[in-house]
N, C-alpha and C positions, 0 to 999 in steps of 0.2 A: 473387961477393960473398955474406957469409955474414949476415943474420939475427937479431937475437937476440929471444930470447922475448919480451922486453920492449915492444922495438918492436912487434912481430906483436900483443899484448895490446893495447896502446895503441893502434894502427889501429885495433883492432875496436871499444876505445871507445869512439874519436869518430868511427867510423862510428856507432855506435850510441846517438849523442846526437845525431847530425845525425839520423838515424833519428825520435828521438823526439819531437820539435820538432812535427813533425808527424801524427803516430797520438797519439791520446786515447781513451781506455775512457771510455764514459758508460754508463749504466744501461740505453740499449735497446741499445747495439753496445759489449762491455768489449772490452778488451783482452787477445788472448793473447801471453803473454810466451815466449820458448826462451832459455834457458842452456845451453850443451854445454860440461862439463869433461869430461876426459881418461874418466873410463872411464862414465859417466850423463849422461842429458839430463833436463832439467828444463823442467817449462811449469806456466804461472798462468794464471788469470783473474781479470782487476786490473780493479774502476773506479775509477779515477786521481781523477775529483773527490770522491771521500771515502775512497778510499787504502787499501781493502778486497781482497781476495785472498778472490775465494768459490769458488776449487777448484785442487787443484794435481794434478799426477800426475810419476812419477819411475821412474825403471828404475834406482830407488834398490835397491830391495826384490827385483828380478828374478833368480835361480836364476844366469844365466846372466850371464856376463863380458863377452863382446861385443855391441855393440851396432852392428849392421846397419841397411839399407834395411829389409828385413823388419821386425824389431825395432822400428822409428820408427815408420813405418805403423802397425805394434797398439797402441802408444802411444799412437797418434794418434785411432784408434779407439777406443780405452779414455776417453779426454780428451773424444770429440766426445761420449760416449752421457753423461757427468756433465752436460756444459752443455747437454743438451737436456734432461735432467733438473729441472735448473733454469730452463729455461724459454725458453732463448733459443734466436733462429734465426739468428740475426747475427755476425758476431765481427772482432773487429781481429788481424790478424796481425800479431805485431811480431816480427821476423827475429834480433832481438837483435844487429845489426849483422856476423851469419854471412849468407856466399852463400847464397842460397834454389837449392840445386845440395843432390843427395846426401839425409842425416839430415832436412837442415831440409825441403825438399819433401816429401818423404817421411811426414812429423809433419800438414802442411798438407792433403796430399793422404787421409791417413788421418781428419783432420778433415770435410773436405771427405764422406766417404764416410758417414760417420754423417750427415750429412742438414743440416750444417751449412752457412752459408754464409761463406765466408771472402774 
């Protein structure tokens, strides 16, 4: 049985709305957010009760084409040393309705390693 992109998008949806029902960014623990399209990943720090975005990072801007395990990780690392910058020790993980397997762990675990806690 074959798939269509449609469908596979739409799971990941409403995964990712059943997701969010429950994780809330507040001012001492925001929310961080993962988007993964086809060739960049993307991540925020959202506090959801006033709808703020105070840091983003992307492998928009990155030299290189692929993006790996490797790759996520320094992301991730690059992403943790901004939010402790600003202040925080805390953070919400929000999986963006993707397997926490692979890229996404990877982002988590590279956060994790700057000193964050997630």
């Amino acid at each position: 049985m074959k798939s269509s992109k449609k469908t596979n998008r739409l799971a990941r949806v409403k995964r990712h709305l059943r997701i969010r029902k429950k994780l809330i960014g507040t001012d001492q623990r925001p929310r961080v957010s993962v988007f993964k399209s086809n060739k960049n990943i993307y991540l925020q720090l959202i506090i959801d009760g006033e709808g703020k975005t105070l840091a983003s990072e992307s492998t928009f801007q990155m030299t290189e084409k692929s993006i790996n395990i490797n790759k996520s990780k320094e992301i991730g690392i690059k992403f943790g040393e901004k939010i402790s910058k600003l202040g925080f020790k805390q953070v919400i993980f929000d999986r963006g309705g993707y397997l926490y397997h692979g890229n996404v762990a990877a982002i988590a675990d590279g956060i994790r390693e700057s000193g964050i806690e997630v």
